[in-house]
C-alpha positions as YAML, in Angstrom:
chain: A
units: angstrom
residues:
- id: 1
  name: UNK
  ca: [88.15, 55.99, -78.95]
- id: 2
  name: UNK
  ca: [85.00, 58.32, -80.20]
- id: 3
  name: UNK
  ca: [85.06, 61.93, -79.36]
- id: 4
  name: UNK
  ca: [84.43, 63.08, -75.51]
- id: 5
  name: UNK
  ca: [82.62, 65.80, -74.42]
- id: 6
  name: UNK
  ca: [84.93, 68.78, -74.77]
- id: 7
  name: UNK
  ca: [87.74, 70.46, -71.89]
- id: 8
  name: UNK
  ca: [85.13, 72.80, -70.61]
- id: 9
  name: UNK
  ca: [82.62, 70.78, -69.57]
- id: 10
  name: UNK
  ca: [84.86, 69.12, -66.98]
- id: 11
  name: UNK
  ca: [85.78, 70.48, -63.72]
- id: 12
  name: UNK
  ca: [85.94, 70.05, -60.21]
- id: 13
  name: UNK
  ca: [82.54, 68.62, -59.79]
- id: 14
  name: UNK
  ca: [82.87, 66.42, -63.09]
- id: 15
  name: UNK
  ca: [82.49, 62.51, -62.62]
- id: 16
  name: UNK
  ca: [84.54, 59.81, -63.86]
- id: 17
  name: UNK
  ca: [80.99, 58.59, -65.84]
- id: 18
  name: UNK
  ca: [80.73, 61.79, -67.20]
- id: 19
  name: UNK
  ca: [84.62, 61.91, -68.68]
- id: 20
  name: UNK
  ca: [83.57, 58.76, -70.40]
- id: 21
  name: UNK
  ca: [80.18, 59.96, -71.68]
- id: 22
  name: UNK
  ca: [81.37, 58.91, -75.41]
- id: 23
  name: UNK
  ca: [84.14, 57.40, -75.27]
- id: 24
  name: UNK
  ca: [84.39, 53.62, -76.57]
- id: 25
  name: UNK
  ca: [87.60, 51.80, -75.10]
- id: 26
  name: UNK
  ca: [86.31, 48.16, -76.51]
- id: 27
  name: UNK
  ca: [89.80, 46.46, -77.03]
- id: 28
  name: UNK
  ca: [92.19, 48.27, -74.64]
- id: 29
  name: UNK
  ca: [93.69, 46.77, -71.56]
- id: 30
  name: UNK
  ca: [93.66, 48.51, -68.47]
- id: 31
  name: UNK
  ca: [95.79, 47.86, -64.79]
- id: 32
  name: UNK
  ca: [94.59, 49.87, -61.56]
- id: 33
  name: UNK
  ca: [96.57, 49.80, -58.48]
- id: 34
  name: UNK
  ca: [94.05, 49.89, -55.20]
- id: 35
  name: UNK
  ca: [91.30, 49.04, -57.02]
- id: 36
  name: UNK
  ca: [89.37, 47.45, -54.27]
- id: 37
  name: UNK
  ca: [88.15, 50.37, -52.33]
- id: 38
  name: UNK
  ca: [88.06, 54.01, -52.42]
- id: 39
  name: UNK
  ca: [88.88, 56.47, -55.97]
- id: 40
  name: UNK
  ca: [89.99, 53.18, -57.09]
- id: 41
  name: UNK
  ca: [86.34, 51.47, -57.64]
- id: 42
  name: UNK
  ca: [85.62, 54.45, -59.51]
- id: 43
  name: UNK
  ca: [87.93, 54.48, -61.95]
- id: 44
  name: UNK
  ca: [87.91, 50.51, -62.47]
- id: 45
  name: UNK
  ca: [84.47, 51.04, -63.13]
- id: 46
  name: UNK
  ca: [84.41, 54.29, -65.16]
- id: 47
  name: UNK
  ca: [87.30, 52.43, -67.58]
- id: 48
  name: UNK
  ca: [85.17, 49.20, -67.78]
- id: 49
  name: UNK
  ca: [81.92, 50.84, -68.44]
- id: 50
  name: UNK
  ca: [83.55, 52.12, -71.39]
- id: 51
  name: UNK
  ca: [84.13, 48.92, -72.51]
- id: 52
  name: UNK
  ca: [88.12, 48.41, -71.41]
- id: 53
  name: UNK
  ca: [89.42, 45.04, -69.80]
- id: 54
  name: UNK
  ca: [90.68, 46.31, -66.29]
- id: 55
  name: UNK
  ca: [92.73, 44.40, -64.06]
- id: 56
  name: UNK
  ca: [92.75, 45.12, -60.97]
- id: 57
  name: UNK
  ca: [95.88, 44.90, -59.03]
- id: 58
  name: UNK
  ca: [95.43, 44.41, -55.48]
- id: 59
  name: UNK
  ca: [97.02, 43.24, -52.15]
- id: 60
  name: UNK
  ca: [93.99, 41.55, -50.84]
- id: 61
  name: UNK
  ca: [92.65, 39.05, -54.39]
- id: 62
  name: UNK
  ca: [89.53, 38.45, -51.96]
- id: 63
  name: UNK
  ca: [88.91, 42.14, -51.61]
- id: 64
  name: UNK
  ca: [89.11, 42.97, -55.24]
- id: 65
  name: UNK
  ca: [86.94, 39.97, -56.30]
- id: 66
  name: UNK
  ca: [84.25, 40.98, -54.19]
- id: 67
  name: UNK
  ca: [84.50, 44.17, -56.05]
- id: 68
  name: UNK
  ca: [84.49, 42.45, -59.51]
- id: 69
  name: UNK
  ca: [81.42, 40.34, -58.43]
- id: 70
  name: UNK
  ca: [79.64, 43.57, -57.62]
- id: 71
  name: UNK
  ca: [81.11, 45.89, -60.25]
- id: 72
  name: UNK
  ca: [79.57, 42.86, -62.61]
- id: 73
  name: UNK
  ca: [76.33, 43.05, -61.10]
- id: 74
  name: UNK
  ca: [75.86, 46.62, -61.86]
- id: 75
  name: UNK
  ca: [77.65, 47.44, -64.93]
- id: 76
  name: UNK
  ca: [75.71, 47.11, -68.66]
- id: 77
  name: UNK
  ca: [76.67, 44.10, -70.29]
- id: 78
  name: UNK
  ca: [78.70, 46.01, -73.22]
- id: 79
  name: UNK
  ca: [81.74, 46.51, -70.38]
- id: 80
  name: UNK
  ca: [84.79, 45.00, -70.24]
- id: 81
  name: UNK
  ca: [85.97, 42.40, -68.22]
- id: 82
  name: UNK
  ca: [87.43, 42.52, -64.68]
- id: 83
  name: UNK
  ca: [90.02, 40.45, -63.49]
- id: 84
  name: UNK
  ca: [91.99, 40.33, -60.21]
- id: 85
  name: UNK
  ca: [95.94, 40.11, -59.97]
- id: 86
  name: UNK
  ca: [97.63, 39.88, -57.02]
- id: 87
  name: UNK
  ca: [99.89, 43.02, -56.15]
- id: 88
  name: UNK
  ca: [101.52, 44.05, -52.83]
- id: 89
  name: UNK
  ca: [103.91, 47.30, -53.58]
- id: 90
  name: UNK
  ca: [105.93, 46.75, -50.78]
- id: 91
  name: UNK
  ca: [106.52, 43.53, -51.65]
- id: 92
  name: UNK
  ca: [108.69, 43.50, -54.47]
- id: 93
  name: UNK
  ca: [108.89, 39.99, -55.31]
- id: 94
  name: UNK
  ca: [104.71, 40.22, -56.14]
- id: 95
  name: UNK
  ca: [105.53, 43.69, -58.59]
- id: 96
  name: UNK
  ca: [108.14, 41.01, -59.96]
- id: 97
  name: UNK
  ca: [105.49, 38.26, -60.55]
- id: 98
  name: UNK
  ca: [102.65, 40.46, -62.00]
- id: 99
  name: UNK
  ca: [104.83, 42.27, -63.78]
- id: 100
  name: UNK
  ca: [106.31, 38.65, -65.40]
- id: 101
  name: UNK
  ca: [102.72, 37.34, -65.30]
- id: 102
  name: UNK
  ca: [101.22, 40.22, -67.88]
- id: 103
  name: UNK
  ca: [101.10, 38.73, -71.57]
- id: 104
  name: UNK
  ca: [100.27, 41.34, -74.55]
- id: 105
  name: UNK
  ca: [100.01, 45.39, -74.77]
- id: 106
  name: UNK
  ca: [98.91, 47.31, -71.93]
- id: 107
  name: UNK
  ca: [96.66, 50.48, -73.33]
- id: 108
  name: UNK
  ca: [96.81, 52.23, -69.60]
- id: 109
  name: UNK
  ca: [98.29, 52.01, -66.47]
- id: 110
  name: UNK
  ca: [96.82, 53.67, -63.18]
- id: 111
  name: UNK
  ca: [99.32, 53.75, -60.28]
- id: 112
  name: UNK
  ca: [96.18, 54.53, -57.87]
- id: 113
  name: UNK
  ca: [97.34, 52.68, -54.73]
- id: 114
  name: UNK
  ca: [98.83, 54.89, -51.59]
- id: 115
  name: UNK
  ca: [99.05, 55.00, -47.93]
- id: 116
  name: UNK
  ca: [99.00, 58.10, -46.33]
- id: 117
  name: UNK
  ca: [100.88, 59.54, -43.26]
- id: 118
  name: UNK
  ca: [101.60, 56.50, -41.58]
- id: 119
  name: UNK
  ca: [102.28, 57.54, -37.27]
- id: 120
  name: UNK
  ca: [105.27, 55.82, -37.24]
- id: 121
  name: UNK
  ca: [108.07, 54.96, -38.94]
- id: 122
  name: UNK
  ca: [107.82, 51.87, -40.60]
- id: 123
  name: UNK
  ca: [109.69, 49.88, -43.28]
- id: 124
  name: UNK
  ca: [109.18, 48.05, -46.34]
- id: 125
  name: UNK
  ca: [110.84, 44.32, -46.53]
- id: 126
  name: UNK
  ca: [113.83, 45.52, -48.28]
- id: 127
  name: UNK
  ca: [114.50, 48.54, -45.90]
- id: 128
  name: UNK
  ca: [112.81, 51.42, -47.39]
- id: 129
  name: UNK
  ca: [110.50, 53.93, -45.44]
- id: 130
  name: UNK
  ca: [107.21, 52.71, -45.65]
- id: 131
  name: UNK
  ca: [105.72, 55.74, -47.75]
- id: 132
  name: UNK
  ca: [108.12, 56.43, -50.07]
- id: 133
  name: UNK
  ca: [108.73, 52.46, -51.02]
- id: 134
  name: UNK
  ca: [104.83, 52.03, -51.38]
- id: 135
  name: UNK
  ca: [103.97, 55.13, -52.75]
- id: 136
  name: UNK
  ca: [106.73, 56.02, -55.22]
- id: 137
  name: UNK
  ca: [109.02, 52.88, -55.75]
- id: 138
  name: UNK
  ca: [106.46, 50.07, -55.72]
- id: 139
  name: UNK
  ca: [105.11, 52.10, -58.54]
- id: 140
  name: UNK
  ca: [108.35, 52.57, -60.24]
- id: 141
  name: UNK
  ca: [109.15, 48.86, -60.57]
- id: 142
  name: UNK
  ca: [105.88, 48.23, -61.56]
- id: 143
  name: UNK
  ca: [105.65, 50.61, -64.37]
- id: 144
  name: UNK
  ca: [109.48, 50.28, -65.15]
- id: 145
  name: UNK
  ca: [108.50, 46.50, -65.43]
- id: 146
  name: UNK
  ca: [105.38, 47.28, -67.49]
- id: 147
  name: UNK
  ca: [107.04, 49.48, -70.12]
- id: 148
  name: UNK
  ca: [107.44, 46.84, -72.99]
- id: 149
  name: UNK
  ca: [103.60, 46.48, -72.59]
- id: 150
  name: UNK
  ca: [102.99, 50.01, -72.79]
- id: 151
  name: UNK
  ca: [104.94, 50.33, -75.43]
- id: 152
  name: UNK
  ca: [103.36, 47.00, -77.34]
- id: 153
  name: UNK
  ca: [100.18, 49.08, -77.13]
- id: 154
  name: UNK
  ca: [101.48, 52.53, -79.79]
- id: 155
  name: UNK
  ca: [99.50, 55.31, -77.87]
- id: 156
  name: UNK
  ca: [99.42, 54.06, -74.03]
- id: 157
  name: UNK
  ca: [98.83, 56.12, -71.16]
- id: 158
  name: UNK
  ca: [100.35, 55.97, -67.52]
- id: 159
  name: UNK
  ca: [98.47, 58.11, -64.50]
- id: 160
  name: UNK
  ca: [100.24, 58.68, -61.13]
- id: 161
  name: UNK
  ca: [97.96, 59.72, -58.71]
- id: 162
  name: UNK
  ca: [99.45, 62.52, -56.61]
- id: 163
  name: UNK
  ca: [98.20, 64.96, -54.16]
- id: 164
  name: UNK
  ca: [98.07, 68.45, -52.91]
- id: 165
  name: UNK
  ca: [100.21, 66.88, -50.11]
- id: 166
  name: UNK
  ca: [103.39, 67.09, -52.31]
- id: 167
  name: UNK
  ca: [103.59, 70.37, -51.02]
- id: 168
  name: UNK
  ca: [104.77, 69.31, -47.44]
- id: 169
  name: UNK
  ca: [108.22, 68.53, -49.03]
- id: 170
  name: UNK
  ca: [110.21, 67.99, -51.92]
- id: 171
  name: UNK
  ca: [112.39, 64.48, -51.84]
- id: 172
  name: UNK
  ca: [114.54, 65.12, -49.38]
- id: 173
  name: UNK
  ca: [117.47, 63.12, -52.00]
- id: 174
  name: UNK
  ca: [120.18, 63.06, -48.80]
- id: 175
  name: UNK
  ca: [117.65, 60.67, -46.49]
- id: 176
  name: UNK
  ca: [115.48, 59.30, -48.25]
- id: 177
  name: UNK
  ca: [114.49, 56.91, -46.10]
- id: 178
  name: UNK
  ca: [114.86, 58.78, -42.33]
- id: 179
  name: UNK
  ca: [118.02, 57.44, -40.85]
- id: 180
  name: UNK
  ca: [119.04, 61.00, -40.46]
- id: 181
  name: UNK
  ca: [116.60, 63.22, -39.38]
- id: 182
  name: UNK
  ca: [113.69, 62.53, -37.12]
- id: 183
  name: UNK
  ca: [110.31, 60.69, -38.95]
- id: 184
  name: UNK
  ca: [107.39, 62.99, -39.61]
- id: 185
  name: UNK
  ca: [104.30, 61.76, -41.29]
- id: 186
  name: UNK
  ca: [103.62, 64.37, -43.19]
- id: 187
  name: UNK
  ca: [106.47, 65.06, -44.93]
- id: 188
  name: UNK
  ca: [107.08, 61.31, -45.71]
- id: 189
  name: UNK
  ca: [103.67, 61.38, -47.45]
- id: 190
  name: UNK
  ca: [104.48, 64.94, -48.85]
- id: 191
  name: UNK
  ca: [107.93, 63.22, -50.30]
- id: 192
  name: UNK
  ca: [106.25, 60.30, -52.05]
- id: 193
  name: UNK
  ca: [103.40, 62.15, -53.71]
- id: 194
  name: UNK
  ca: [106.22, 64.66, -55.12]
- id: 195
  name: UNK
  ca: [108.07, 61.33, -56.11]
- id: 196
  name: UNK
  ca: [104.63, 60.28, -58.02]
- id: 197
  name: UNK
  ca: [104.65, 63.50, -59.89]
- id: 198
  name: UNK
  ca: [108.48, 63.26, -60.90]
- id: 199
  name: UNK
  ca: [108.03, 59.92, -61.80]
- id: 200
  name: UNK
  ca: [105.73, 61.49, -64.84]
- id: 201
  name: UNK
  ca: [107.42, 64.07, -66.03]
- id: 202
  name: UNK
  ca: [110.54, 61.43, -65.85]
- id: 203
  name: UNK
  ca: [108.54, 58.73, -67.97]
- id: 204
  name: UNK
  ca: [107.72, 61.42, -70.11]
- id: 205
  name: UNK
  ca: [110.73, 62.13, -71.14]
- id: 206
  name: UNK
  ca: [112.24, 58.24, -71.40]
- id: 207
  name: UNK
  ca: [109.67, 56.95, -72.89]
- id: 208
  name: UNK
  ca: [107.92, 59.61, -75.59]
- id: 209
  name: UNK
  ca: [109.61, 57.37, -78.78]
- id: 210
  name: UNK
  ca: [107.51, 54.30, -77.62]
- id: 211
  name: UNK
  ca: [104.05, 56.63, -77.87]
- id: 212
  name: UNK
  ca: [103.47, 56.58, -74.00]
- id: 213
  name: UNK
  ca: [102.08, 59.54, -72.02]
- id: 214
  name: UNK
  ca: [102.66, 60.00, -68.65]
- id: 215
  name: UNK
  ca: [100.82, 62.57, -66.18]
- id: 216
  name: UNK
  ca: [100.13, 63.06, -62.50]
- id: 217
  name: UNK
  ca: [97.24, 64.03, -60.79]
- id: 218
  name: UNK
  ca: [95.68, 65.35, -57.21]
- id: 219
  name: UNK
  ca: [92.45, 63.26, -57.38]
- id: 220
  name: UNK
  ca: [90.69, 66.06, -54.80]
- id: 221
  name: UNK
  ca: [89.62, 66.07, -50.65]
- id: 222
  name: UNK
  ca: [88.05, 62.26, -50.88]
- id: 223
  name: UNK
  ca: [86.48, 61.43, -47.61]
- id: 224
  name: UNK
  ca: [85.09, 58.01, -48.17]
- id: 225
  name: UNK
  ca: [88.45, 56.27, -48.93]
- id: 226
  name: UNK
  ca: [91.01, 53.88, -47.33]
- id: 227
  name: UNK
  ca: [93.68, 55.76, -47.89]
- id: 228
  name: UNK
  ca: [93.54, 57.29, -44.09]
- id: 229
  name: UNK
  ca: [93.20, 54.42, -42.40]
- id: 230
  name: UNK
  ca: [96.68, 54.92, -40.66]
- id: 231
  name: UNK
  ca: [96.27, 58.08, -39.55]
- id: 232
  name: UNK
  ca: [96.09, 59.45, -35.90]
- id: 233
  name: UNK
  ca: [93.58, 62.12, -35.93]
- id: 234
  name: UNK
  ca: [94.90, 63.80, -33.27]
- id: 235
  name: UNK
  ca: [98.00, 64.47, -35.33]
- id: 236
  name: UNK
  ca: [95.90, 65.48, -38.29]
- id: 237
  name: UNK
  ca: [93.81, 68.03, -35.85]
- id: 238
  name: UNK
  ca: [96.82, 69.37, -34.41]
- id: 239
  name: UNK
  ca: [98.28, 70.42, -37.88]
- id: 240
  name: UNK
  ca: [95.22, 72.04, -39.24]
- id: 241
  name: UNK
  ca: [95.28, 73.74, -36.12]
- id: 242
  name: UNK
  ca: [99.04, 74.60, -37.07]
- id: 243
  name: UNK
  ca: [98.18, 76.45, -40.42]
- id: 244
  name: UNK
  ca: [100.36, 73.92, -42.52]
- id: 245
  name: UNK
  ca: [97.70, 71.77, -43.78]
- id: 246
  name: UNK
  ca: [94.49, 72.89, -45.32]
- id: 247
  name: UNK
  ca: [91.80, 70.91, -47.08]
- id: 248
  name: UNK
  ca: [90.56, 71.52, -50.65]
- id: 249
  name: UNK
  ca: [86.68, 70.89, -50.39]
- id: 250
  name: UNK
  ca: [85.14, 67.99, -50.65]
- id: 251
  name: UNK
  ca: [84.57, 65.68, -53.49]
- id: 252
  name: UNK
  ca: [82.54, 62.55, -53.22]
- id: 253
  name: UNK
  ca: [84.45, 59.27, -55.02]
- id: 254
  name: UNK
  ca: [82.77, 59.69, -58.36]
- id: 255
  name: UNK
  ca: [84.25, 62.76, -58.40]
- id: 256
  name: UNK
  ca: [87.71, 62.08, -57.22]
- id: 257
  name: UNK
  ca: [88.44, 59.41, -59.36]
- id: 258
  name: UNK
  ca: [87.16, 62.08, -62.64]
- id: 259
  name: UNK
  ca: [90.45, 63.11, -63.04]
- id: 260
  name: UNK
  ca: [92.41, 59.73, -63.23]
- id: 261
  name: UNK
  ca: [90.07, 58.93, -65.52]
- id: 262
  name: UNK
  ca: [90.35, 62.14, -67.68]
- id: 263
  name: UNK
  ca: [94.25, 61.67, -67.98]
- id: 264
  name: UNK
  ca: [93.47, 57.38, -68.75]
- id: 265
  name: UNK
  ca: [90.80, 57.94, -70.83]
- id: 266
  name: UNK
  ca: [89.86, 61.55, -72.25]
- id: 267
  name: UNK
  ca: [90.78, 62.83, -75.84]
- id: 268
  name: UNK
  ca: [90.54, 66.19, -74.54]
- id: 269
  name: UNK
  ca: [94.46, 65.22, -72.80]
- id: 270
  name: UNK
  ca: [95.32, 63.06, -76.11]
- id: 271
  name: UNK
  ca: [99.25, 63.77, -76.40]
- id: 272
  name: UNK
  ca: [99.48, 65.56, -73.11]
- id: 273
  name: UNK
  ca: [102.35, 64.48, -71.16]
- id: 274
  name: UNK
  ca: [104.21, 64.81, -68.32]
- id: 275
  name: UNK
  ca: [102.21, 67.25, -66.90]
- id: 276
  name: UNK
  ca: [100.26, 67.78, -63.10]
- id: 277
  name: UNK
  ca: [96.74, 67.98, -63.29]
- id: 278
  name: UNK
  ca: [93.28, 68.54, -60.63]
- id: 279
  name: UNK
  ca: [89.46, 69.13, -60.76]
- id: 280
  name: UNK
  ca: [90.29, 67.40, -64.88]
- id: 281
  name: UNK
  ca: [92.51, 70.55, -65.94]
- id: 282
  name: UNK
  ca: [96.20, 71.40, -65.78]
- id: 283
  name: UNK
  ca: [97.26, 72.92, -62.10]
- id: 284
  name: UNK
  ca: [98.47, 76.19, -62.07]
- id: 285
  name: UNK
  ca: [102.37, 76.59, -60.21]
- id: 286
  name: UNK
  ca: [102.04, 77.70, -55.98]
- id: 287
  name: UNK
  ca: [105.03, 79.12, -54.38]
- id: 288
  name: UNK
  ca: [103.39, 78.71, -51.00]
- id: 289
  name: UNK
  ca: [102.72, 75.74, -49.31]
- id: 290
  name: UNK
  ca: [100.91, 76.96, -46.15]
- id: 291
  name: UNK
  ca: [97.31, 76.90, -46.39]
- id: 292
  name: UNK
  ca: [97.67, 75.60, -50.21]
- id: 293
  name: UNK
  ca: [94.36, 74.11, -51.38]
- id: 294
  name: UNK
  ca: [95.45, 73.82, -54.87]
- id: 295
  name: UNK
  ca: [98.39, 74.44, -57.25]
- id: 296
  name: UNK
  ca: [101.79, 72.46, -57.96]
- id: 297
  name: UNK
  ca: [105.27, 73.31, -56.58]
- id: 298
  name: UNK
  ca: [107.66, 73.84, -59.29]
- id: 299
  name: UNK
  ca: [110.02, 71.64, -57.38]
- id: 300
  name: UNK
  ca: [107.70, 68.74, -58.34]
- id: 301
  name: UNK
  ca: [107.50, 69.33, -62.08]
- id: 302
  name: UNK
  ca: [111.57, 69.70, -62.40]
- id: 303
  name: UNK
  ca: [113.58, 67.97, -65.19]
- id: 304
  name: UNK
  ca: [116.75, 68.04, -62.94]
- id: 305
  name: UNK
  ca: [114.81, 66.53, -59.80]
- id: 306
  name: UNK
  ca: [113.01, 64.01, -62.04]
- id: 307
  name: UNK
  ca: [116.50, 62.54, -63.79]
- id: 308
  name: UNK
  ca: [117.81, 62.51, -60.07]
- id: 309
  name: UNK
  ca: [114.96, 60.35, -58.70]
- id: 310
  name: UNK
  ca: [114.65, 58.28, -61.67]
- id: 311
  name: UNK
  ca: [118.10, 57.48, -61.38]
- id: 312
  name: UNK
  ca: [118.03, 56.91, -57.69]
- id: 313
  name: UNK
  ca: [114.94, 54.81, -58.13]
- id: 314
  name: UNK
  ca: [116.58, 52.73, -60.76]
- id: 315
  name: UNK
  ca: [119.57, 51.47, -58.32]
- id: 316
  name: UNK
  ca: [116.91, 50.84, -55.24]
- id: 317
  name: UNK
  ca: [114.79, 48.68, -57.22]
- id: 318
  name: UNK
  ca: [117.30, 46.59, -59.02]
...
């Protein structure tokens, strides 16, 4: 990779074109989870335009290769290739079969895909609360799966996408799944994006001798996404009424998908590892939750928590 543009030019309105501005990834292999709508798009494009292969991994193949016929349309002819692999995280027999499927190094791994504060509570085909096993374990097979590839690739790079949400709860270790306590949206989707950010600083950790980085990220307030499509509105009015949940401001998805790319991309980050990042720069620590727009909860970067989960993680998907 050439030299980027340098760590100060990049901020909250940065966009993932303008983390690549100079960078040449001609003969690395990319994998983007949700990469058929949404942040997603961006940052299949933003890696591709920089000449990566990209591979998108998606639940609907039809989806994703109507985005690779019009990602090919309007990308210069110097990008990489797209391809389309079929990937449903709760499914884990499809993470099995992509994961058995991939041939060669993997150069970086974006675990982009999500749902998001899903009404009721719904499981995964193996029992697991829907959130949790989509968000966080889905992911952790896949890149658990993945590692020999990373590690075939000496330098690769894994990004967790994460989100300001994590602050509605920690992982809740004793019920995981909510066969104790009643479901709440909110704090399901607040325990899987602290799982996503664990899951980096654990990968950092296990897997620094094989050369791979790992790092999570809050990608920003993205309007014009998927990722809501469960919600009930009326929920979501009621608790920004409540004081608990406040929105960071807006970002369009050029924008939100800047700092995925930063962390997959960027050698302003080269090295960095296992750390939580927004608006393409390290997030400071917040010790409050309510009315948050920004920050990380130490409880999300811990070493302790992150061995717990990993090992938890490790029994539910084998």
């Amino acid at each position: 990779m050439s030299v980027p543009q340098t760590p100060h030019t990049f901020g909250a309105s940065t966009t993932a074109a303008e983390v690549t501005d100079g960078v040449d990834l001609h003969g690395r292999r990319a994998v983007v989870t949700g990469a058929s709508s949404g942040i997603g798009v961006e940052t299949v494009r933003a890696l591709a335009a920089a000449g990566a292969d990209v591979t998108l991994a998606v639940r609907d193949t039809g989806a994703g290769a109507g985005v690779v016929a019009r990602l090919e349309k309007e990308l210069p002819p110097e990008s990489g290739q797209l391809t389309v692999g079929r990937l449903d995280l709760a499914d884990r027999s499809t993470v099995a079969e992509f994961v058995a499927a991939w041939q060669g190094p993997l150069h970086i791994l974006v675990n982009n895909a999500g749902v998001m504060a899903t009404p009721e509570l719904t499981r995964t085909s193996d029992g697991r609360e829907w959130q949790f096993g989509v968000n966080h374990l889905g992911h952790f097979a896949l890149a658990t799966g993945l590692r020999p590839a990373l590690a075939a690739a000496d330098g690769a790079r894994v990004v967790s996408v994460s989100s300001i949400g994590h602050l509605f709860s920690p992982v809740v270790f004793d019920d995981l799944d909510y066969r104790f306590r009643p479901y709440d949206p909110w704090t399901s989707y607040g325990q899987s994006k602290t799982a996503n950010a664990l899951f980096a600083v654990g990968a950092a950790e296990r897997w620094a001798d094989d050369g791979i980085t790992a790092n999570a990220l809050m990608p920003g307030n993205v309007a014009d996404t998927s990722l809501a499509r469960h919600m009930d509105m009326e929920q979501v009015a009621a608790f920004l009424a409540s004081g608990e949940l406040a929105l960071p401001p807006g970002k369009t998805v050029e924008q939100g998908a800047a700092t995925s790319v930063l962390l997959a991309a960027s050698l302003t980050v080269e090295g960095v590892t296992g750390r939580y990042f927004e608006d393409c720069a390290e997030a400071k620590p917040v010790a409050e939750r309510a009315g948050a727009v920004a920050g990380v909860a130490p409880y999300a970067l811990d070493r302790e928590n992150a061995a717990r989960l990993w090992a938890v993680s490790k029994a539910l998907v084998n």
